[in-house]
N, CA, C and O atoms as a Tripos MOL2 file, in Angstrom:
@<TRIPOS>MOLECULE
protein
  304   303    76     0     0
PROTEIN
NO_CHARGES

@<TRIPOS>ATOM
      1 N          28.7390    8.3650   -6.5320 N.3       1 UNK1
      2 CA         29.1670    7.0560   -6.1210 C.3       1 UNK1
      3 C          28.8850    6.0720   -7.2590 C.2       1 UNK1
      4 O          27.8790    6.0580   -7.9680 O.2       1 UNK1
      5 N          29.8160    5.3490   -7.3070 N.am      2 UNK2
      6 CA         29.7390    4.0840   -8.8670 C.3       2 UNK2
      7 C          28.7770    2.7050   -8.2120 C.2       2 UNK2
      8 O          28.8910    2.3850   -7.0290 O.2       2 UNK2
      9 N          28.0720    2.1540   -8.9320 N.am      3 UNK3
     10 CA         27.3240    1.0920   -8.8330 C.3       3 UNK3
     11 C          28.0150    0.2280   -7.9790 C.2       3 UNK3
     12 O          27.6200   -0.1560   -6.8790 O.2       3 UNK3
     13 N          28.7500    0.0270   -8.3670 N.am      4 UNK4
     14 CA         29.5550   -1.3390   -7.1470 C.3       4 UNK4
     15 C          29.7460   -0.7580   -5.8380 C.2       4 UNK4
     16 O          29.2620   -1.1100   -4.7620 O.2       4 UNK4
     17 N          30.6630    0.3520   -6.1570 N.am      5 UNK5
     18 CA         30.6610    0.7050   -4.1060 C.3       5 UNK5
     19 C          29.1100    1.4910   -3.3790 C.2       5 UNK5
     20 O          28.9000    1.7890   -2.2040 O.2       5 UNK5
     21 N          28.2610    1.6470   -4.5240 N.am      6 UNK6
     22 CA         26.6100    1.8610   -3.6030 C.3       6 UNK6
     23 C          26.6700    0.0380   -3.1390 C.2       6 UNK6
     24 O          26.7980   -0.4210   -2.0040 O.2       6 UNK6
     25 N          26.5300   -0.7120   -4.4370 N.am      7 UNK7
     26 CA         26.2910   -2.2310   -3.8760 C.3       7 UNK7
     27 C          26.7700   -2.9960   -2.5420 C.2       7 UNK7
     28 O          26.2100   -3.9140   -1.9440 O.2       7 UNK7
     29 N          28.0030   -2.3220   -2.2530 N.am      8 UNK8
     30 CA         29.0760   -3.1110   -1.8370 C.3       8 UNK8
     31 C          29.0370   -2.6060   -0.2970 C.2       8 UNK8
     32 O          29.3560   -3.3940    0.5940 O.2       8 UNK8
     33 N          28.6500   -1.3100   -0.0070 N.am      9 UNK9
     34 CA         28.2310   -0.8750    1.1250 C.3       9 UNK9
     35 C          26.7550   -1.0020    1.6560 C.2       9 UNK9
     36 O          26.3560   -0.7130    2.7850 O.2       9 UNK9
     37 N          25.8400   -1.6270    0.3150 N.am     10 UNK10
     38 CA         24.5070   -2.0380    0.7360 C.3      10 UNK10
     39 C          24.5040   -3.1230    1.4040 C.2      10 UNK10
     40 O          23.8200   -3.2580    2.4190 O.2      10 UNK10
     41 N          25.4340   -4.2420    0.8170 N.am     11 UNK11
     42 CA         25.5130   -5.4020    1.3970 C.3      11 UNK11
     43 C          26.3230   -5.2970    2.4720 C.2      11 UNK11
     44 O          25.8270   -6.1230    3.2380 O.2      11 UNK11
     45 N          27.1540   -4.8660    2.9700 N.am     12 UNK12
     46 CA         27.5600   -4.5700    4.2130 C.3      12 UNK12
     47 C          26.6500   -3.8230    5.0560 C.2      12 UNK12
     48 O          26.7440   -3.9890    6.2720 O.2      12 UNK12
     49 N          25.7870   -3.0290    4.5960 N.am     13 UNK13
     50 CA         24.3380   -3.0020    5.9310 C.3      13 UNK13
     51 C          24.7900   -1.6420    6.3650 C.2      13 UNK13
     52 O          24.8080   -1.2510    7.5320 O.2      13 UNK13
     53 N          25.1850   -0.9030    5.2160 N.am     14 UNK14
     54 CA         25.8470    0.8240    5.6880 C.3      14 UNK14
     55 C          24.2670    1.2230    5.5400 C.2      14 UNK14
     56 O          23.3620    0.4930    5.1360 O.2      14 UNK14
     57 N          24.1760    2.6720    6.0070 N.am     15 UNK15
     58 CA         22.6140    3.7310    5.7680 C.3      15 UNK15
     59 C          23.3420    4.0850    4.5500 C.2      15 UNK15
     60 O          24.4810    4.5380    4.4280 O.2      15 UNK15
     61 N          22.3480    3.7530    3.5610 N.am     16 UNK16
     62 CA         22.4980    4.7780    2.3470 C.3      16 UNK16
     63 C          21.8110    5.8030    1.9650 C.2      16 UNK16
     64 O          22.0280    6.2290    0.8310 O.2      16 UNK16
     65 N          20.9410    6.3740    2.6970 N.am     17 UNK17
     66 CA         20.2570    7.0950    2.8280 C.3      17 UNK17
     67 C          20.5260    8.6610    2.2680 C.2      17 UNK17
     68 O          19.8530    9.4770    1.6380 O.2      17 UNK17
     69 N          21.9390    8.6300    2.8680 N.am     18 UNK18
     70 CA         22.2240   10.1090    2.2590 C.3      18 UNK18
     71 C          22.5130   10.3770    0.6100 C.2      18 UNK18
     72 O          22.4850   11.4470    0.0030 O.2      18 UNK18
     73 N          22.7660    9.1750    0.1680 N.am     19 UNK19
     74 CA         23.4710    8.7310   -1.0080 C.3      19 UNK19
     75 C          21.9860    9.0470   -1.9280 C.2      19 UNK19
     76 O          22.1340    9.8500   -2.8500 O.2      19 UNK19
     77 N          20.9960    8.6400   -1.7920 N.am     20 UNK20
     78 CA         19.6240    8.4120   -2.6550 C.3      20 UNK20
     79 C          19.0540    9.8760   -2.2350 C.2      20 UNK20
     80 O          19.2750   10.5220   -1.2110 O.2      20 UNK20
     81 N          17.9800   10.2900   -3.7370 N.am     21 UNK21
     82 CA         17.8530   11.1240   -4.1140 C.3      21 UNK21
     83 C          16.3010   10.7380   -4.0720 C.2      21 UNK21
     84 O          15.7220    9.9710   -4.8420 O.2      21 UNK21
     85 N          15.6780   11.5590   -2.8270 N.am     22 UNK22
     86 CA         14.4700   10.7120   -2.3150 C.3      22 UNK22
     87 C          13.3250   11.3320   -3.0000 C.2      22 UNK22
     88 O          12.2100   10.8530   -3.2090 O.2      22 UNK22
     89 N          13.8600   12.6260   -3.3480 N.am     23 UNK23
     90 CA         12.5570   13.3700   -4.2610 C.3      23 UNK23
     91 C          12.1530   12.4940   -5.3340 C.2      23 UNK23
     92 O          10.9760   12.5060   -5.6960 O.2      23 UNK23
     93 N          13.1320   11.6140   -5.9710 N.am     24 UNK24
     94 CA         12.4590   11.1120   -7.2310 C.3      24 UNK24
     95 C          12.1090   10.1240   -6.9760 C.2      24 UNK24
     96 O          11.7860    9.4440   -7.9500 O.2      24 UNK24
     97 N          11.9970    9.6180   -5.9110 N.am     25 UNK25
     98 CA         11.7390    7.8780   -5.2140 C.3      25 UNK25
     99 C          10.1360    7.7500   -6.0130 C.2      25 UNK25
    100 O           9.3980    8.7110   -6.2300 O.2      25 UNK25
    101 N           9.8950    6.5480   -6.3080 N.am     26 UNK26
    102 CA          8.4200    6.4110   -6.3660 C.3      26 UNK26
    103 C           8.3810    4.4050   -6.0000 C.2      26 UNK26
    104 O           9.2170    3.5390   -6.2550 O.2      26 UNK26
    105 N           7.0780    4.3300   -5.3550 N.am     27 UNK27
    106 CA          6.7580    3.2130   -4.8130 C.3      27 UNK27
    107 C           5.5030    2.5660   -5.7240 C.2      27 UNK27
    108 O           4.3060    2.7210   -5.9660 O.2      27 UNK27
    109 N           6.9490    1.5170   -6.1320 N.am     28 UNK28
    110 CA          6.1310    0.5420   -7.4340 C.3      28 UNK28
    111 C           4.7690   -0.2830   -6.7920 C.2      28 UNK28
    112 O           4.4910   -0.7850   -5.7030 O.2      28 UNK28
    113 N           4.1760   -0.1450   -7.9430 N.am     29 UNK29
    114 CA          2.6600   -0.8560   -7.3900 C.3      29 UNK29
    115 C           2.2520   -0.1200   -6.4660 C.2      29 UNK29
    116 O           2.2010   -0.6370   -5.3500 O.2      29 UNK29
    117 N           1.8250    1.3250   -6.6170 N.am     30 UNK30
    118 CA          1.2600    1.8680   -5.1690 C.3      30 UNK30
    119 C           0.7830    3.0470   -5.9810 C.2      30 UNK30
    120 O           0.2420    3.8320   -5.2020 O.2      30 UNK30
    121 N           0.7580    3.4840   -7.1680 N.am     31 UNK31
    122 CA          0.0200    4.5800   -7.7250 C.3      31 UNK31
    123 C          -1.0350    4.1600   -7.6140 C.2      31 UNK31
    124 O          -1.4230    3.0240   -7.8890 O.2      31 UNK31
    125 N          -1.9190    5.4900   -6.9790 N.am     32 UNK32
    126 CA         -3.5010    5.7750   -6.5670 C.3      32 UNK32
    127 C          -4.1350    5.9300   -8.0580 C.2      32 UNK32
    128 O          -3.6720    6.7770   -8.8220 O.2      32 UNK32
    129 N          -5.1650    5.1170   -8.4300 N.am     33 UNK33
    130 CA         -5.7850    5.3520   -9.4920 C.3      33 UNK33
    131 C          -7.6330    5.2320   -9.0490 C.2      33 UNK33
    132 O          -8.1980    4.2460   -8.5750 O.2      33 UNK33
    133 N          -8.2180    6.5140   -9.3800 N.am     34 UNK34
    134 CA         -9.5110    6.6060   -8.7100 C.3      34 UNK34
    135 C         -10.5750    5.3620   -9.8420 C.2      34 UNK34
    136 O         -10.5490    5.0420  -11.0310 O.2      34 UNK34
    137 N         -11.3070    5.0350   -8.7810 N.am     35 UNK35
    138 CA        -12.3620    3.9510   -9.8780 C.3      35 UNK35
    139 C         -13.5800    4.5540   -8.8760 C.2      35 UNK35
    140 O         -13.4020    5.0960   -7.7850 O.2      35 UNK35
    141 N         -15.0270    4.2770   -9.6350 N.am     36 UNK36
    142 CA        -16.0960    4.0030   -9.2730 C.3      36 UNK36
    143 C         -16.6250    3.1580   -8.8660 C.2      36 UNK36
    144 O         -16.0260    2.3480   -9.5730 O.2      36 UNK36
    145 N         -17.5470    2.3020   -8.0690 N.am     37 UNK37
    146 CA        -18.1120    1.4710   -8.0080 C.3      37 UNK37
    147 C         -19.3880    1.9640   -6.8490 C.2      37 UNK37
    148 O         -19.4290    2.8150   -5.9600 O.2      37 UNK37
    149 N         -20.4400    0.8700   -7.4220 N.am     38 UNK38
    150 CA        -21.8930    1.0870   -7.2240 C.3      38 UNK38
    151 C         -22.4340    0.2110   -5.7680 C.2      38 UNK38
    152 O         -22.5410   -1.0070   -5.9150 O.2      38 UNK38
    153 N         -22.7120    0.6830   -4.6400 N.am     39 UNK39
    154 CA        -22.7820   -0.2850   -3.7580 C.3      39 UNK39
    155 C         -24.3300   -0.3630   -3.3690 C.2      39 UNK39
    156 O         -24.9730    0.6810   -3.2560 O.2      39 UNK39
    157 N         -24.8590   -1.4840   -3.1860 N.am     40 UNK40
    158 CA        -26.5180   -1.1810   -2.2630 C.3      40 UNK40
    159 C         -26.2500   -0.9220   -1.2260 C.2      40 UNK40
    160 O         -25.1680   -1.2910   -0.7680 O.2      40 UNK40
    161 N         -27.0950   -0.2310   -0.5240 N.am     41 UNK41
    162 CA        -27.0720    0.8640    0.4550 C.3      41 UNK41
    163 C         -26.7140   -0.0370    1.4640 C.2      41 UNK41
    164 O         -25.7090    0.2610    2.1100 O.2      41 UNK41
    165 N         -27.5670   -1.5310    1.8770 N.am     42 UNK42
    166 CA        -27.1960   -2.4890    3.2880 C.3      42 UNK42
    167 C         -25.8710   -2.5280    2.9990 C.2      42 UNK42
    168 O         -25.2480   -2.8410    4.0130 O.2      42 UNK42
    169 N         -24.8700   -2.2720    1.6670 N.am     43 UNK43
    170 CA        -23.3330   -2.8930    2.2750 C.3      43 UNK43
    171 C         -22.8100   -1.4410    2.5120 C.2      43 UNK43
    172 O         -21.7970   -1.3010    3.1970 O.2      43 UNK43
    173 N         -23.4370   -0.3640    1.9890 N.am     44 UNK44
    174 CA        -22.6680    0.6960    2.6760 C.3      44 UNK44
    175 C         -23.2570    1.0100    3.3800 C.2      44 UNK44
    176 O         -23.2650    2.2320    3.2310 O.2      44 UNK44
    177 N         -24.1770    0.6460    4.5930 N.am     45 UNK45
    178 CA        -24.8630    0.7890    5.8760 C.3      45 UNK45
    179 C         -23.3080   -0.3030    6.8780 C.2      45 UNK45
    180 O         -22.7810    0.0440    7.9340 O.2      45 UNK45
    181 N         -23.0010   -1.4830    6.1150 N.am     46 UNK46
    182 CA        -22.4470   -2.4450    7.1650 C.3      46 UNK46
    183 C         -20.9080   -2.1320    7.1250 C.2      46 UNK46
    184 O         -20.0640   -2.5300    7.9280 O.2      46 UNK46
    185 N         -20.7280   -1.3610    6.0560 N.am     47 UNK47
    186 CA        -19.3670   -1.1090    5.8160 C.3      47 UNK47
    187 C         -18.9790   -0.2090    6.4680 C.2      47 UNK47
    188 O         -17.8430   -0.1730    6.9420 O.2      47 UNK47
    189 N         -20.2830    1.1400    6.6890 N.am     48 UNK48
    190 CA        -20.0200    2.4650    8.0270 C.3      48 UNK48
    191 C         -19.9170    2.1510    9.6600 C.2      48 UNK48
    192 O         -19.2650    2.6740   10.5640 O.2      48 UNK48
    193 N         -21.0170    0.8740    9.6010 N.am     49 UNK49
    194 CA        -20.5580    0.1750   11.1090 C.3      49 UNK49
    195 C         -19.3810   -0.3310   11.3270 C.2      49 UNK49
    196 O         -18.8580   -0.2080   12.4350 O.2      49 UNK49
    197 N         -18.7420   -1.0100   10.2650 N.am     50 UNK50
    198 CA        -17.5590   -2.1210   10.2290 C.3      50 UNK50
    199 C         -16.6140   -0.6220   10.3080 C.2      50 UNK50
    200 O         -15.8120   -0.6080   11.2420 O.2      50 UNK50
    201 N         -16.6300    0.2220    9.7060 N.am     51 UNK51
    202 CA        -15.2250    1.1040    9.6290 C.3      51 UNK51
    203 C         -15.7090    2.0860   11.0750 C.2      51 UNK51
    204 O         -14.7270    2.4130   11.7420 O.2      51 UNK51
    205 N         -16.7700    2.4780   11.5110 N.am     52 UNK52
    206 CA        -16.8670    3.3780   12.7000 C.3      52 UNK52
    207 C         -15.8260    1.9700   14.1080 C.2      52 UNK52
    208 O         -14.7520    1.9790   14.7090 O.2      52 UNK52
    209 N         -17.0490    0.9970   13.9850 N.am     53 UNK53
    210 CA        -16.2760    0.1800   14.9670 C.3      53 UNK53
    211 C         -14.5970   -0.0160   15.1990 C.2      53 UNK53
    212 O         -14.0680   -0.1170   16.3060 O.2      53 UNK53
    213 N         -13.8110   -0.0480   13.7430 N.am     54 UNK54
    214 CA        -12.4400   -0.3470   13.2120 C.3      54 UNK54
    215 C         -11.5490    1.3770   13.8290 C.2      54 UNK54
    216 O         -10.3500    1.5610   14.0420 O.2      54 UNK54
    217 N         -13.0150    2.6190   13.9920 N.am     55 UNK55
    218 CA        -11.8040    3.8290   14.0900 C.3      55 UNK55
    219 C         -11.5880    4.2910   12.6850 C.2      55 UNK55
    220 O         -11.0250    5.3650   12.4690 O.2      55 UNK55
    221 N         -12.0540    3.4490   11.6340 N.am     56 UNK56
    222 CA        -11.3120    3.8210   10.3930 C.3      56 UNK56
    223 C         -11.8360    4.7200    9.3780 C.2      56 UNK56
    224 O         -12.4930    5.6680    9.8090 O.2      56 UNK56
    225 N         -11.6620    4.6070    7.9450 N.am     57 UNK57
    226 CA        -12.8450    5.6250    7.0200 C.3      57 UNK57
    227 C         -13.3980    4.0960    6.4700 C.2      57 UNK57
    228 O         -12.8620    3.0370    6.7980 O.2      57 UNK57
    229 N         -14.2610    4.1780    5.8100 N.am     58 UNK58
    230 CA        -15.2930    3.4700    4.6850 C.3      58 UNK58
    231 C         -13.9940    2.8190    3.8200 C.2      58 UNK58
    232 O         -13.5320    1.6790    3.7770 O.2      58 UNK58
    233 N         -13.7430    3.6740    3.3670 N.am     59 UNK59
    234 CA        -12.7180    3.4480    2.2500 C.3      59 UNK59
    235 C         -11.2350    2.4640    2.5280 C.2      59 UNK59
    236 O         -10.4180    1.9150    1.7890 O.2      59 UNK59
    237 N         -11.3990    2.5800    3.8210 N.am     60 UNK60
    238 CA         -9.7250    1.9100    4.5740 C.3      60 UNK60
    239 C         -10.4010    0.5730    4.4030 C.2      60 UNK60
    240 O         -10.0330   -0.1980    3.5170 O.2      60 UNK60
    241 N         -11.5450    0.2370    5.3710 N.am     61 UNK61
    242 CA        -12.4590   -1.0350    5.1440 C.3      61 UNK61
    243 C         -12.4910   -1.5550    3.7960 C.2      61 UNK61
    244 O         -12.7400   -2.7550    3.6880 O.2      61 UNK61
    245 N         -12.3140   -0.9760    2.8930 N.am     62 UNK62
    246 CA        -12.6780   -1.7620    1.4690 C.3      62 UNK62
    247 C         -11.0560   -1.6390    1.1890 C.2      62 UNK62
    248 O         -10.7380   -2.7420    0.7460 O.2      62 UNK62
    249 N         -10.2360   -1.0480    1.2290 N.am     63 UNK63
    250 CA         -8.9430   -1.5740    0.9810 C.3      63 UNK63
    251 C          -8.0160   -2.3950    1.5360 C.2      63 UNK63
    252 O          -7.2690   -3.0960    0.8550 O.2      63 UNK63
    253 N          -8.0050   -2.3520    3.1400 N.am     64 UNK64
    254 CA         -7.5800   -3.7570    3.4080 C.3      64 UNK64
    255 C          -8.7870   -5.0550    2.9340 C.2      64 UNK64
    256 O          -8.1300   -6.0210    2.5440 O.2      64 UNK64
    257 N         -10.1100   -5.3140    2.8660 N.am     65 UNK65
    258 CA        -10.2700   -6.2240    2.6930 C.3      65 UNK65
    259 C         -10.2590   -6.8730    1.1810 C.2      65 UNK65
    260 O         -10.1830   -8.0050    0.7030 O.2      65 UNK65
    261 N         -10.3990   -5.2660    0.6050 N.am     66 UNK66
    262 CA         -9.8220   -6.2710   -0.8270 C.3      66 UNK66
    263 C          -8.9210   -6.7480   -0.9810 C.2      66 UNK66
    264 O          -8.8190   -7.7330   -1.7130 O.2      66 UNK66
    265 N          -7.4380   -5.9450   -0.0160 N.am     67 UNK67
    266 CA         -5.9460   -6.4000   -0.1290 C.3      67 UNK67
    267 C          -5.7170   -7.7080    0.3960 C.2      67 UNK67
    268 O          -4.6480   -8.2920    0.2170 O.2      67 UNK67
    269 N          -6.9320   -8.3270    1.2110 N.am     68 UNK68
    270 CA         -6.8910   -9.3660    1.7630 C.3      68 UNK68
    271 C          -7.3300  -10.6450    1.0620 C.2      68 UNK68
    272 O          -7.0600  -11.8410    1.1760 O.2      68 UNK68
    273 N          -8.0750   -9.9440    0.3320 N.am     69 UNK69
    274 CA         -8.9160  -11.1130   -0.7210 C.3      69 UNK69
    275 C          -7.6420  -11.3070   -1.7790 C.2      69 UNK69
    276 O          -7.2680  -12.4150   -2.1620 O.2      69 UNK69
    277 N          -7.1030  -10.1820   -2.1440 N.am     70 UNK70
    278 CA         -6.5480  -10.4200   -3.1550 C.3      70 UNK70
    279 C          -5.2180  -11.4890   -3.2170 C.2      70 UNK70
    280 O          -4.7780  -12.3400   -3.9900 O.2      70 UNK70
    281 N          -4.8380  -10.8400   -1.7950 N.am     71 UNK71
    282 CA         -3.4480  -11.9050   -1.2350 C.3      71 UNK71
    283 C          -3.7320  -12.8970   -1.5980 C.2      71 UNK71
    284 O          -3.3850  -13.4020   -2.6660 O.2      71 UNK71
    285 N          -4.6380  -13.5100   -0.5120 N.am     72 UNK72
    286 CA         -5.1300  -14.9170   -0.4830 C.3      72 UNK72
    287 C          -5.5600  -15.5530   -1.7580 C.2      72 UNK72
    288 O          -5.2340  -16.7180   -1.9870 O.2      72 UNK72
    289 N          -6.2890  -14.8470   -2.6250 N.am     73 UNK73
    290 CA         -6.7440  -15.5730   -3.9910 C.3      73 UNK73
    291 C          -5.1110  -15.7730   -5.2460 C.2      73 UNK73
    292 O          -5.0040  -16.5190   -6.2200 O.2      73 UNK73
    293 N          -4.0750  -14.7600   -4.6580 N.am     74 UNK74
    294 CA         -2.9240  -14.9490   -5.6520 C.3      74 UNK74
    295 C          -1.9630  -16.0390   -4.5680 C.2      74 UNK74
    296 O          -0.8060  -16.0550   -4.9880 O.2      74 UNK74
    297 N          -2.0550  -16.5410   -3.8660 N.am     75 UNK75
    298 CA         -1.4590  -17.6010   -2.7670 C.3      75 UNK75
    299 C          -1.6760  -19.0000   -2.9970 C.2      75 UNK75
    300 O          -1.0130  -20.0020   -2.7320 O.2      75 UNK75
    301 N          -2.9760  -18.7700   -3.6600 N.am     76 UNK76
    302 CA         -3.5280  -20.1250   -3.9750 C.3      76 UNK76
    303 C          -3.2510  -20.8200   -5.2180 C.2      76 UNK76
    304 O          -3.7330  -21.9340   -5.4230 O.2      76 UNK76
@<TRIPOS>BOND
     1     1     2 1
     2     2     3 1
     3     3     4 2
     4     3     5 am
     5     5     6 1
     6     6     7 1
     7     7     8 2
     8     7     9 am
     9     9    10 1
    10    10    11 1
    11    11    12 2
    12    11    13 am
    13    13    14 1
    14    14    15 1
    15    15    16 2
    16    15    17 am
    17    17    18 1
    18    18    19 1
    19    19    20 2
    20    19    21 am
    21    21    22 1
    22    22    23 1
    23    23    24 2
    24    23    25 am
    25    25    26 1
    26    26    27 1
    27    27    28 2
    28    27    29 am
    29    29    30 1
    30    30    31 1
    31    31    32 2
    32    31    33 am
    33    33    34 1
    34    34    35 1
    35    35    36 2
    36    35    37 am
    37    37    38 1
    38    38    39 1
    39    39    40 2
    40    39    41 am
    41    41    42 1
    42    42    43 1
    43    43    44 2
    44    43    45 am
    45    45    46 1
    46    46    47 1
    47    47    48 2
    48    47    49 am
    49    49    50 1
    50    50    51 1
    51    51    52 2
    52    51    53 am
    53    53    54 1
    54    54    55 1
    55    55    56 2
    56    55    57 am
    57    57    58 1
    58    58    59 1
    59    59    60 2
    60    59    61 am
    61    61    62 1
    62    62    63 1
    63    63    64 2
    64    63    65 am
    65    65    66 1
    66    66    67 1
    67    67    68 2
    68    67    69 am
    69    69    70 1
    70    70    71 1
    71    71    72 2
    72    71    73 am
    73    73    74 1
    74    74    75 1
    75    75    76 2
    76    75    77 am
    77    77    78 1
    78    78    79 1
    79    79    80 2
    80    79    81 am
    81    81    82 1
    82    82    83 1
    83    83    84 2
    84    83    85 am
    85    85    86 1
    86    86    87 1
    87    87    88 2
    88    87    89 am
    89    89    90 1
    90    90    91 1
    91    91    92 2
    92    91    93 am
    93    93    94 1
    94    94    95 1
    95    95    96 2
    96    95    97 am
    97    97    98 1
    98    98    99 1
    99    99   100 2
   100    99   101 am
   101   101   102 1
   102   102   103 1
   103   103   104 2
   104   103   105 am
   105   105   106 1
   106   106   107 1
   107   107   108 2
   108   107   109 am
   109   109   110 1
   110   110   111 1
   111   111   112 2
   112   111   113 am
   113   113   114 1
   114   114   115 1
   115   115   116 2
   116   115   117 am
   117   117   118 1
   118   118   119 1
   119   119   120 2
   120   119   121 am
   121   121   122 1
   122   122   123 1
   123   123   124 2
   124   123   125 am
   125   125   126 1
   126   126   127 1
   127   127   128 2
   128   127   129 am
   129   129   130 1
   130   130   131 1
   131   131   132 2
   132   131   133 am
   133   133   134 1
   134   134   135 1
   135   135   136 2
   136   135   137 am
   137   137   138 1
   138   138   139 1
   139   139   140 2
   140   139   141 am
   141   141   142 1
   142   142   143 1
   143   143   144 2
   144   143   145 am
   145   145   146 1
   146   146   147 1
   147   147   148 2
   148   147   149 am
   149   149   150 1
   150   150   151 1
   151   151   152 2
   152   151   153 am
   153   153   154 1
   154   154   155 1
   155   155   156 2
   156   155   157 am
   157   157   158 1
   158   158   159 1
   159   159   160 2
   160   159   161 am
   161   161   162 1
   162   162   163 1
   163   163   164 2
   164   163   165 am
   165   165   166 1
   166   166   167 1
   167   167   168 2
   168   167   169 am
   169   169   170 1
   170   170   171 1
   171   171   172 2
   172   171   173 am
   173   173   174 1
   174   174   175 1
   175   175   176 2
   176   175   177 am
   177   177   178 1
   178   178   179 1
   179   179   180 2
   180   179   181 am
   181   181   182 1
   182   182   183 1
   183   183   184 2
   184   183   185 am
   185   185   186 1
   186   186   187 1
   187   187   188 2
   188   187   189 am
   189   189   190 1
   190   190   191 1
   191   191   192 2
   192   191   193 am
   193   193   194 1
   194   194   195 1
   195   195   196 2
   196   195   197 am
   197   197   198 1
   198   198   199 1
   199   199   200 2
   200   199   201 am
   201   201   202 1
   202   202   203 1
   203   203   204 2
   204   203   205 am
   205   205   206 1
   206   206   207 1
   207   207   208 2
   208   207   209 am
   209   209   210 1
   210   210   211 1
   211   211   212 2
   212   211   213 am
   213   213   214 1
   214   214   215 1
   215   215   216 2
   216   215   217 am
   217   217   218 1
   218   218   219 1
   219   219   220 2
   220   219   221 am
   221   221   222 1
   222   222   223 1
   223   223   224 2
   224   223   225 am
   225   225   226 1
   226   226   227 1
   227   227   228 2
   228   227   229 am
   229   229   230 1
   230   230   231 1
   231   231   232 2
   232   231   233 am
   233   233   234 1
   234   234   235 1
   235   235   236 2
   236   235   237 am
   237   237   238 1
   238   238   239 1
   239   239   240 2
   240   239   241 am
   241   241   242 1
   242   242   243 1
   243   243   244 2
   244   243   245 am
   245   245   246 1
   246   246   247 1
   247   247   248 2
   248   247   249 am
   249   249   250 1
   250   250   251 1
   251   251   252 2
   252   251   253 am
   253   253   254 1
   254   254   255 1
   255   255   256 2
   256   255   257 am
   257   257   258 1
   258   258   259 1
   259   259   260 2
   260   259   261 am
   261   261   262 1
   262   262   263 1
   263   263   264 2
   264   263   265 am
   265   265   266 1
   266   266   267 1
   267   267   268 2
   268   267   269 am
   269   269   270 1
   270   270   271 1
   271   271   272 2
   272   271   273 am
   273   273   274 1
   274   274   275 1
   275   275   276 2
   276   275   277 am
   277   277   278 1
   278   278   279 1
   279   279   280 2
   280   279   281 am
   281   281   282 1
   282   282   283 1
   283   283   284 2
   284   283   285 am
   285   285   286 1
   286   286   287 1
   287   287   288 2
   288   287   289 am
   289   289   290 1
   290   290   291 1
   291   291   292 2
   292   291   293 am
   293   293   294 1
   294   294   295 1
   295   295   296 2
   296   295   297 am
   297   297   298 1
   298   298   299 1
   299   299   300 2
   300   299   301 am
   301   301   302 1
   302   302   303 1
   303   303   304 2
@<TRIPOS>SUBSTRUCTURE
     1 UNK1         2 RESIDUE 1 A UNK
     2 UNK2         6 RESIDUE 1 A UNK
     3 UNK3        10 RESIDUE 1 A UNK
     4 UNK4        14 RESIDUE 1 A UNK
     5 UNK5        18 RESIDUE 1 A UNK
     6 UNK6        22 RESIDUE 1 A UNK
     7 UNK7        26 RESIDUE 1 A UNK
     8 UNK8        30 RESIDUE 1 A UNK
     9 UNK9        34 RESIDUE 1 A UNK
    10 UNK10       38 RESIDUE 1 A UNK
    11 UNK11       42 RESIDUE 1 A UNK
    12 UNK12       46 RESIDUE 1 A UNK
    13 UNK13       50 RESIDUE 1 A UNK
    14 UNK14       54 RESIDUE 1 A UNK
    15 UNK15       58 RESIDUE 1 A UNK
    16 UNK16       62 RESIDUE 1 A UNK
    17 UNK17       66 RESIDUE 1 A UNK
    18 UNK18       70 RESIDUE 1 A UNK
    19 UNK19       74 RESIDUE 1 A UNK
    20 UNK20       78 RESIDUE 1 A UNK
    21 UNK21       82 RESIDUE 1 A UNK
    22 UNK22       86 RESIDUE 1 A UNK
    23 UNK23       90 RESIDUE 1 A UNK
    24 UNK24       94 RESIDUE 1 A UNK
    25 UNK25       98 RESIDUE 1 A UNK
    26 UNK26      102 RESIDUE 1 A UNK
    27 UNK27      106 RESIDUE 1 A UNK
    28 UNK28      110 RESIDUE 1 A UNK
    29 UNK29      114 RESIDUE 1 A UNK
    30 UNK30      118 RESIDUE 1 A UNK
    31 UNK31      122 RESIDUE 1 A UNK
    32 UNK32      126 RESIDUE 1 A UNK
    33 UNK33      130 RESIDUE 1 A UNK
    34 UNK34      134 RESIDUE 1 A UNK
    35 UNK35      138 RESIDUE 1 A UNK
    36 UNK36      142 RESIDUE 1 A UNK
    37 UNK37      146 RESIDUE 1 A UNK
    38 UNK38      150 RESIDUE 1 A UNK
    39 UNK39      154 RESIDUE 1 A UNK
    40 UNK40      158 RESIDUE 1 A UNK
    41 UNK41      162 RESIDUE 1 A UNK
    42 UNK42      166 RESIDUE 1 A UNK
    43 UNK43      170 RESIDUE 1 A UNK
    44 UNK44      174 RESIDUE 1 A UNK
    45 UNK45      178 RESIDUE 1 A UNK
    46 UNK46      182 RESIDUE 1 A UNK
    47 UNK47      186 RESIDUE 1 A UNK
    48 UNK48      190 RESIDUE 1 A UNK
    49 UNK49      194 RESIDUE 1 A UNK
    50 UNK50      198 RESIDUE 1 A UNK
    51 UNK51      202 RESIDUE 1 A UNK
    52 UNK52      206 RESIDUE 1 A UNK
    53 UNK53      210 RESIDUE 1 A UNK
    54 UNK54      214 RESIDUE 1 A UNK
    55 UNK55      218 RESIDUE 1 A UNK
    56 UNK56      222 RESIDUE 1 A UNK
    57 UNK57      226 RESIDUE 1 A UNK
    58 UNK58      230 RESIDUE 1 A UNK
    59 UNK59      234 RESIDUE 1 A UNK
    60 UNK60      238 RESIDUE 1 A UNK
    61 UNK61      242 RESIDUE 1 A UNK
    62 UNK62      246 RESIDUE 1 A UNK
    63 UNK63      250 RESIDUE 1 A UNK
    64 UNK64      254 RESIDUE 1 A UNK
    65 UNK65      258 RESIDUE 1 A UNK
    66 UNK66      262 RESIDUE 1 A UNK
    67 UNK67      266 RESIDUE 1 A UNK
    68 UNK68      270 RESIDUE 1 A UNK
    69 UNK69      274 RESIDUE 1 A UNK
    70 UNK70      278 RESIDUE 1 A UNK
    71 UNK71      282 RESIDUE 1 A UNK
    72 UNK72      286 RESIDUE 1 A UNK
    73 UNK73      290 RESIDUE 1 A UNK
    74 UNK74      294 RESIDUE 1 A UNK
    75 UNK75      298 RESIDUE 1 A UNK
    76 UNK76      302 RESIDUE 1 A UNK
């Protein structure tokens, strides 16, 4: 399919779904890159309560709230 009639049926609100080649898809700004960091034990004592209470892991807790900090500090 040529650039204009993918476009032209996007904007008309067709599924293009079959058209895209999903194996090679990749989701910008979303590569996992591992880091370290050093915590005192009371915030990873409050962070296991905060994520047991939430249902969640440790790790979910520190990524929405950094994602939250981060929003808000690039908003401003």
């Amino acid at each position: 399919m040529k650039v204009k009639e993918f476009e032209a049926r996007f904007d008309a609100g067709e599924d293009l779904t079959e058209a895209l080649d999903l194996s090679q898809a990749k989701r910008v700004q979303q590569v996992q890159k591992r880091v370290n960091v050093d915590f005192p034990t009371w915030m990873i004592d409050s962070l296991d309560r905060e994520a047991s209470r939430m249902g969640v892991t440790r790790q979910s807790v520190i990524k929405v709230w950094l994602a939250e900090r981060l929003t808000a500090s690039a908003a401003k």
